[in-house]
C-alpha positions in Angstrom: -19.9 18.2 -1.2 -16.7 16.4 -2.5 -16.1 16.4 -6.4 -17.2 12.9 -6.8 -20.5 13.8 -5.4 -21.1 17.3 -7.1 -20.4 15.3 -10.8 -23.0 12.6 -9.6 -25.2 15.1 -8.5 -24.8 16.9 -12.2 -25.5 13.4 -14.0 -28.3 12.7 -12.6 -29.7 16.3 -13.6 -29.8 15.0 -17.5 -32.9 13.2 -18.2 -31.9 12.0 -22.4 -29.5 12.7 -24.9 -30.3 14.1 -28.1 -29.5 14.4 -31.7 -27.1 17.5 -32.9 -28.6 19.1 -36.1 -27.3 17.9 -39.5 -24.5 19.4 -40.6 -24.3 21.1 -44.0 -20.0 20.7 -44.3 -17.6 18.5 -42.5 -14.0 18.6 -42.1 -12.6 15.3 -41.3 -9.1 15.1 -40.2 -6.4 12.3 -41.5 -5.1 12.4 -37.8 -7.6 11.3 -35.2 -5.2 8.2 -33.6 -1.7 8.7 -31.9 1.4 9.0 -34.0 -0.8 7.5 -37.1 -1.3 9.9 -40.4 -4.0 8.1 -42.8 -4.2 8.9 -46.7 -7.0 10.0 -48.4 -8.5 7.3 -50.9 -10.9 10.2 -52.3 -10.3 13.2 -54.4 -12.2 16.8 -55.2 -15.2 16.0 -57.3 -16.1 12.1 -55.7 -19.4 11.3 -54.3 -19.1 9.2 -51.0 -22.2 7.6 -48.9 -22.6 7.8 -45.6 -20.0 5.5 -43.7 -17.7 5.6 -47.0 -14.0 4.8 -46.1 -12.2 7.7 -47.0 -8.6 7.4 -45.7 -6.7 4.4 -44.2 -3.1 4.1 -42.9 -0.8 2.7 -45.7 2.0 1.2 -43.3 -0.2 -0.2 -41.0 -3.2 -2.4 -41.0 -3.8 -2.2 -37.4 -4.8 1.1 -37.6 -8.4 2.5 -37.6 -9.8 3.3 -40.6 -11.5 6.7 -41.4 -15.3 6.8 -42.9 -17.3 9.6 -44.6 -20.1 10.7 -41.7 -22.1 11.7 -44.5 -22.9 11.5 -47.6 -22.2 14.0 -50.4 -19.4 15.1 -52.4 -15.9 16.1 -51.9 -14.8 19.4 -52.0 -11.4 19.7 -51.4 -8.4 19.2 -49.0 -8.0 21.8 -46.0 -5.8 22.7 -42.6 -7.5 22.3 -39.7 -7.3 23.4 -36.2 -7.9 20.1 -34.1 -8.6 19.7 -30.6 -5.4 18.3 -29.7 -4.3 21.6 -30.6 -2.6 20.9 -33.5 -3.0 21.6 -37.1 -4.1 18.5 -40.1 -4.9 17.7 -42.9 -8.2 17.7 -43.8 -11.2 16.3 -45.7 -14.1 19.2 -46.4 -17.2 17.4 -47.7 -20.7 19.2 -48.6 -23.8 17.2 -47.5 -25.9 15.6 -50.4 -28.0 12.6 -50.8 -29.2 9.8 -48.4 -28.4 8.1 -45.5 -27.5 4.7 -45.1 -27.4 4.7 -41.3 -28.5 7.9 -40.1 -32.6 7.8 -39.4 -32.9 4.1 -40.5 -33.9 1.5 -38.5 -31.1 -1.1 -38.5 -31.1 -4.8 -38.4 -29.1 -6.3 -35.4 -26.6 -8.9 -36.7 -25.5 -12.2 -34.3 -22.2 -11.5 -33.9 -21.4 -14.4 -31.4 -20.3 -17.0 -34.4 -17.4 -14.9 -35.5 -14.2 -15.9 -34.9 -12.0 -13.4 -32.1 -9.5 -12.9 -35.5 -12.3 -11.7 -37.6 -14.3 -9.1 -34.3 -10.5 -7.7 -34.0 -10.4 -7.2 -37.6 -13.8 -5.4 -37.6 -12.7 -3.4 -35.1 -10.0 -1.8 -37.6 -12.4 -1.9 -40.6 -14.9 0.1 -38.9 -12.5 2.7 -37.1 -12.8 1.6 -33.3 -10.3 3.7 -31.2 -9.9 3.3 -27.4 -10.5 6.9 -25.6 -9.6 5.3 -22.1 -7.0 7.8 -22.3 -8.7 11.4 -23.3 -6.5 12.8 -26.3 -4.2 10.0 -27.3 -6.5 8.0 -28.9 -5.2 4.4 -30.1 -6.5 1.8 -32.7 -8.2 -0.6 -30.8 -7.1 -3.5 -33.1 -3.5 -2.5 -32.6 -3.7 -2.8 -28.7 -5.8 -6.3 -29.2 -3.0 -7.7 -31.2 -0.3 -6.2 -28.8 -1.9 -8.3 -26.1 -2.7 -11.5 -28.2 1.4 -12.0 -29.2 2.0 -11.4 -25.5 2.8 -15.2 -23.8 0.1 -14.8 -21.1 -2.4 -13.6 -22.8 -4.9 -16.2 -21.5 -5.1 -14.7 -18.4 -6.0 -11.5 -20.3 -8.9 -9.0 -18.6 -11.2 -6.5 -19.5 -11.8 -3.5 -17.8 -14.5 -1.0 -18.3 -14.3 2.4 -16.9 -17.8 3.7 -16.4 -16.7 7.0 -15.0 -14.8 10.0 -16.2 -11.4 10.9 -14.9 -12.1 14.2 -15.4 -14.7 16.1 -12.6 -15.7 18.8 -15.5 -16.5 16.0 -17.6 -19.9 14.3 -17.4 -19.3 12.6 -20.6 -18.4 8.4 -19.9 -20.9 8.8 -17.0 -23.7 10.0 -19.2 -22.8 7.6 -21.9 -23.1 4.7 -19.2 -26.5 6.0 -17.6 -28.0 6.0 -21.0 -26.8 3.3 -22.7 -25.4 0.1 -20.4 -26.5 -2.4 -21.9 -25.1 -1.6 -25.2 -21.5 -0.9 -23.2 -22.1 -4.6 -21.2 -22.5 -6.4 -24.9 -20.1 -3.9 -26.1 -17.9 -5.7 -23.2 -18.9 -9.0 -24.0 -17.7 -8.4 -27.9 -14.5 -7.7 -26.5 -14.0 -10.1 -24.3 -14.6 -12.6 -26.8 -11.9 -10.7 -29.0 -9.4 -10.9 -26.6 -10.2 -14.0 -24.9 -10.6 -12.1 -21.7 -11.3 -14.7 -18.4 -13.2 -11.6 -16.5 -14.7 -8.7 -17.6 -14.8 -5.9 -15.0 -16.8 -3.0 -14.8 -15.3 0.1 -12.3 -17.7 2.7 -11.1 -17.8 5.3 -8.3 -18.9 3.7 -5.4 -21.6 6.0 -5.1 -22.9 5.2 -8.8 -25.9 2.6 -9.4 -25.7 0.4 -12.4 -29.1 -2.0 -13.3 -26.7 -5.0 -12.7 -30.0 -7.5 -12.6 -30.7 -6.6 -16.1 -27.5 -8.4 -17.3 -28.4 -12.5 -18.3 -25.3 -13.6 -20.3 -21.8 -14.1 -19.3 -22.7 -12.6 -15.9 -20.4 -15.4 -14.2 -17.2 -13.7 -15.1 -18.1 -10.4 -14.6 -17.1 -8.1 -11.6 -19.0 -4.6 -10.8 -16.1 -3.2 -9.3 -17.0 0.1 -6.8 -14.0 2.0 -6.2 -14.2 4.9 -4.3 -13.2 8.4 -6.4 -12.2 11.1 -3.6 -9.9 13.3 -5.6 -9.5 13.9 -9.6 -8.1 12.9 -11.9 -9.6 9.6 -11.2 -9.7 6.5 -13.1 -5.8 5.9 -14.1 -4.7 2.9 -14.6 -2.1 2.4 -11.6 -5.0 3.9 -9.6 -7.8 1.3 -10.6 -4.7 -1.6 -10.3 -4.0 -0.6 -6.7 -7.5 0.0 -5.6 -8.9 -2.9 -7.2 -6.0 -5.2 -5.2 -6.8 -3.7 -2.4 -10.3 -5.0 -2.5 -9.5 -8.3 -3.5 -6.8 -9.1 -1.4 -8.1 -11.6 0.2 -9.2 -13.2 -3.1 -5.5 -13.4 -5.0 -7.1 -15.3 -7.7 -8.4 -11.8 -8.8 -5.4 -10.0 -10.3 -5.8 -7.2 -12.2 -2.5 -5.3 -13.9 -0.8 -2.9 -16.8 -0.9 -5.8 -18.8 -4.9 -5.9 -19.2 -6.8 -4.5 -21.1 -8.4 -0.9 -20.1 -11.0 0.5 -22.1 -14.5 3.0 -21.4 -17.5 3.9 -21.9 -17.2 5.3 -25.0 -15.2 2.3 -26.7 -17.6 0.0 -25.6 -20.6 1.7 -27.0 -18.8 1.8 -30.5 -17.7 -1.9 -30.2 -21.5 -2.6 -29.8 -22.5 -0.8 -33.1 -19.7 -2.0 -35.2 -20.4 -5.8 -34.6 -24.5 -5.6 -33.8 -25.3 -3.3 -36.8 -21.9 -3.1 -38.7 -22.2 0.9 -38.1 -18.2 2.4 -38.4 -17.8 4.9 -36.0 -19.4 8.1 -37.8 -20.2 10.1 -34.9 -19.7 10.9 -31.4 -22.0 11.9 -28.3 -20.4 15.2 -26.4 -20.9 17.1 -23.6 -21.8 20.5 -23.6 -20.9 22.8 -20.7 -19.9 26.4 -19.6 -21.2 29.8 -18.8 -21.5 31.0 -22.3 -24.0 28.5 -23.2 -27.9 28.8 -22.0 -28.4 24.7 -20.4 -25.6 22.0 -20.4 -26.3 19.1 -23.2 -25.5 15.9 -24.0 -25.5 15.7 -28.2 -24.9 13.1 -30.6 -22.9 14.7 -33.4 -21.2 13.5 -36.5 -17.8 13.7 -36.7 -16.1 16.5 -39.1 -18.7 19.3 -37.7 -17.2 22.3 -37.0 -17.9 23.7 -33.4 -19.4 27.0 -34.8 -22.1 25.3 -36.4 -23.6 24.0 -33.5 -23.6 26.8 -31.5 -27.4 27.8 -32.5 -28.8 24.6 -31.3 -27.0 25.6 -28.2 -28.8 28.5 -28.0 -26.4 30.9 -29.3 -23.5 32.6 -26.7 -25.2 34.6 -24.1 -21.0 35.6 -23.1 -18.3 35.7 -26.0 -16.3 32.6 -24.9 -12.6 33.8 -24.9 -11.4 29.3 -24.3 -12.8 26.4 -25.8 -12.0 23.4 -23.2 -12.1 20.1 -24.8 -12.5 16.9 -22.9 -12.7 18.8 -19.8 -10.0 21.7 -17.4 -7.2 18.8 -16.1 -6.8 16.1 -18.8 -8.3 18.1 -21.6 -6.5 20.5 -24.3 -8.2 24.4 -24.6 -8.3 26.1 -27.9 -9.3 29.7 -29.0 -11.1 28.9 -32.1 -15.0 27.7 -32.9 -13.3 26.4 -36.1 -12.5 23.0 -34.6 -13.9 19.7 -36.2 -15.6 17.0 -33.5 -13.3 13.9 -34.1 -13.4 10.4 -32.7 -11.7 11.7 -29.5 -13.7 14.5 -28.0 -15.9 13.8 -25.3 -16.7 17.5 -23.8 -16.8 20.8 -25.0 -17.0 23.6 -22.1 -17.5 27.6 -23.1 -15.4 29.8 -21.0 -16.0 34.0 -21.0 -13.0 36.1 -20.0 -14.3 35.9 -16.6 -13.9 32.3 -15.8 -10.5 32.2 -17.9 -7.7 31.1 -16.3 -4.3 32.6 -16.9 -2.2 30.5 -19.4 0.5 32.4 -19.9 4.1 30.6 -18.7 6.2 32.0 -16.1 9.4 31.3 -14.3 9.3 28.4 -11.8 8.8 30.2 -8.3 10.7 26.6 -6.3 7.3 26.4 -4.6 7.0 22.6 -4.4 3.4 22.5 -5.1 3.9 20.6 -8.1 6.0 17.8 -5.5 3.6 17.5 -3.1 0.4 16.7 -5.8 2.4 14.1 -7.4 0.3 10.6 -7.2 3.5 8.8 -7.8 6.5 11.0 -5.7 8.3 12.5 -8.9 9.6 16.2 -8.3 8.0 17.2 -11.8 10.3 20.9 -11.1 13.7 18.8 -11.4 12.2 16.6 -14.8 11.1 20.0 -16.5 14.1 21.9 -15.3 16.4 19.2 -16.5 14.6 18.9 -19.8 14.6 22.6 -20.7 17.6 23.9 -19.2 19.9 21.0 -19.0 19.8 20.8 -15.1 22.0 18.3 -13.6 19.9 15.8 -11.3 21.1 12.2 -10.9 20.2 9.1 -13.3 17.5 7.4 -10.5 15.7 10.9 -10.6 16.1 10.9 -14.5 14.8 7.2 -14.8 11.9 8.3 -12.3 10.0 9.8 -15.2 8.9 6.1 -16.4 6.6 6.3 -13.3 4.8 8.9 -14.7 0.8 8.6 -15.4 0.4 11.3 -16.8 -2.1 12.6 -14.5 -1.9 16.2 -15.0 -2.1 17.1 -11.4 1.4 18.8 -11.8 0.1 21.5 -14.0 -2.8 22.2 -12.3 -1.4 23.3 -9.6 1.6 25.4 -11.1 1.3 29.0 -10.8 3.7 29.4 -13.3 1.5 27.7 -15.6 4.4 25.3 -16.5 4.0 22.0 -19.1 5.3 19.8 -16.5 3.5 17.1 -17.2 3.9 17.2 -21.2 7.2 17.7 -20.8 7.5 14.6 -18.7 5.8 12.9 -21.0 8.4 13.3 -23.9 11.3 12.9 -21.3 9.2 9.3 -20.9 8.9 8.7 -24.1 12.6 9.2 -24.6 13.7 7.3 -22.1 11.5 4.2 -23.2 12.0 4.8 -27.0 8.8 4.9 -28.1 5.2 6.0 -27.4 3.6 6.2 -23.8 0.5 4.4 -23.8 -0.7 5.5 -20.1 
């Protein structure tokens, strides 16, 4: 059984998704989106309702604003552990009084007589971030407007990844069996604020989608089956080249870096931000691993710590010694249950000592493995060896860093556990002056 098939196979074993418990305390971080620090607008002692903002950029508009997931009062101002690995700062808010969203039955709003200005503008207003690429999050909003000052952006597309690029990651696929036609007028939304002239949808081939069920704007979409053999899957160069591959003979179908790439989970908040004007207050994530009794798929509001969930797990039945979030090759692994869910996590997998993989760093061995993975032909081993030690390789192999996306597939199979593909990425970075999007 290849990967692709085990993870279908696993997806189809979930029958619903469920609510998580409420918690009693979040901790919301002021960092959920790339290279974007929002300030608090509350202080210790205010009372905040559910879907409150609490902290917005204040040198950018474009970004995505944060909201209270509950309602109750502020306690104070922490650092926090958060799954990119990295310590915050911190919101820490006790649960009190009622819910404005949570347990209510919400009335759908028509959301086809706004303008696109004023859908990209709730899109900021109610914290939409794009998670098409797990852990660097991005205002949704920001890329709309990077796109609309772009001359050609008339011949703009959407695509929606219905799958995850990550095999130990069930999450997009889950969210897509359970909710498509939210994510298809999620899509629509979008396409409207971008001015998209197709929409297309790209699953594994060997997925089924109830494509019958969808009335409007049907003529410009395209159900796009592309055939996942190896992870990670689902990158954008890879979707670009199979996608022309199957529409060669059809050249009026182009698809490029240009577009705009978004997935399951983006979609699904798009949908509740413009049909009931809900901000993006929680998340649903994938529970995994041999430390928990049964895998789950939960909805949980953002700011709960991963400890307090662990009894509707059912408790540990092994001490986990990792915490992988957003799954083993694009994810990030931590060794604490004091992590907050944020807007970016997808999956959460328990590991026991047993299952842990080694993570300690060694000295590169000249084994070539990293090489002969590569998607795109880099010698990672040169790139990380000229980065650390000051190696001297030529310009072109210096330059060849740009084609880098960011795949992981270097590090995975590294026996000397080496960041070659994070330290790729800021040699990328460098060399383009700014922040990689891919």
């Amino acid at each position: 059984m290849t990967a692709s098939q085990s993870v279908l196979s696993e997806v189809k074993k979930y029958k619903c998704s469920e609510n998580a418990f409420m918690p009693r305390m979040v901790v919301i971080p002021l960092t959920q989106e790339k290279k974007c620090i929002c300030k608090s607008l509350v202080f210790p002692g205010d009372i905040v309702k559910e879907g409150d903002v609490i902290a917005e950029a204040q040198d950018n508009e474009l970004a995505a604003k944060i909201h209270s997931p509950v309602p109750g009062k502020v306690i104070d101002f922490v650092s926090v552990l958060c799954p990119n690995g990295r310590y915050e700062k911190a919101v820490r808010i006790q649960l009190a009084g009622s819910f404005i969203f949570t347990g209510k039955k919400l009335e759908s709003r028509e959301w086809k007589y706004l303008s696109s200005s004023a859908i990209v503008d709730k899109f900021a207003e109610n914290g939409i971030l794009n998670t098409f690429t797990t852990g660097k999050p991005l205002s949704l909003t920001s890329q709309i407007k990077s796109i609309k000052n772009k001359e050609k952006n008339n011949d703009c597309s959407l695509l929606v990844r219905l799958f995850d690029d990550d095999c130990f990651r069930l999450a997009d696929s889950l969210l897509a069996k359970f909710y498509f036609t939210q994510i298809v007028e999620g899509a629509r939304i979008t396409a409207k604020a971008i001015n998209a002239k197709k929409i297309i949808f790209v699953m594994d081939e060997k997925s089924s989608f109830d494509e019958d069920s969808i009335e409007q704007d049907k003529e410009k979409m395209i159900f796009f089956k592309m055939k996942v053999s190896k992870y990670p899957a689902g990158f954008k160069h890879k979707i670009i080249s199979a996608f022309k591959k199957s529409f060669k003979k059809q050249p009026e179908l182009s698809l490029s870096m240009e577009d705009l790439f978004v997935d399951s989970y983006t979609m699904f908040a798009v949908y509740n931000s413009l049909v009931y004007n809900q901000p993006l207050i929680s998340n649903y994530v994938h529970f995994s691993g041999n430390c928990i009794p049964v895998s789950c798929f939960l909805q949980v509001k953002n700011g709960f710590l991963i400890k307090d969930l662990i009894e509707q797990l059912g408790g540990f039945v092994h001490q986990p010694s990792l915490i992988v979030i957003n799954g083993k090759i694009c994810g990030n692994a931590v060794n604490s249950l004091e992590v907050p869910i944020t807007k970016e996590v997808k999956s959460i997998e328990f590991i026991s000592r047993v299952h842990k993989t080694d993570y300690h760093i060694y000295n590169c061995i000249d084994c070539g493995n990293c090489c002969n993975v590569c998607s795109v032909g880099l010698a990672p081993d040169l790139l990380y060896k000229y980065a650390v030690n000051g190696l001297k390789i030529s310009t072109f192999q210096i330059d060849s860093a740009l084609k880098c996306a960011g795949c992981n597939l270097c590090n995975t199979v590294c026996p000397a556990r080496l960041p070659l593909s994070q330290t790729i990425g800021v040699l990328k970075n460098n060399l383009m002056g700014n922040e990689n999007e891919e």
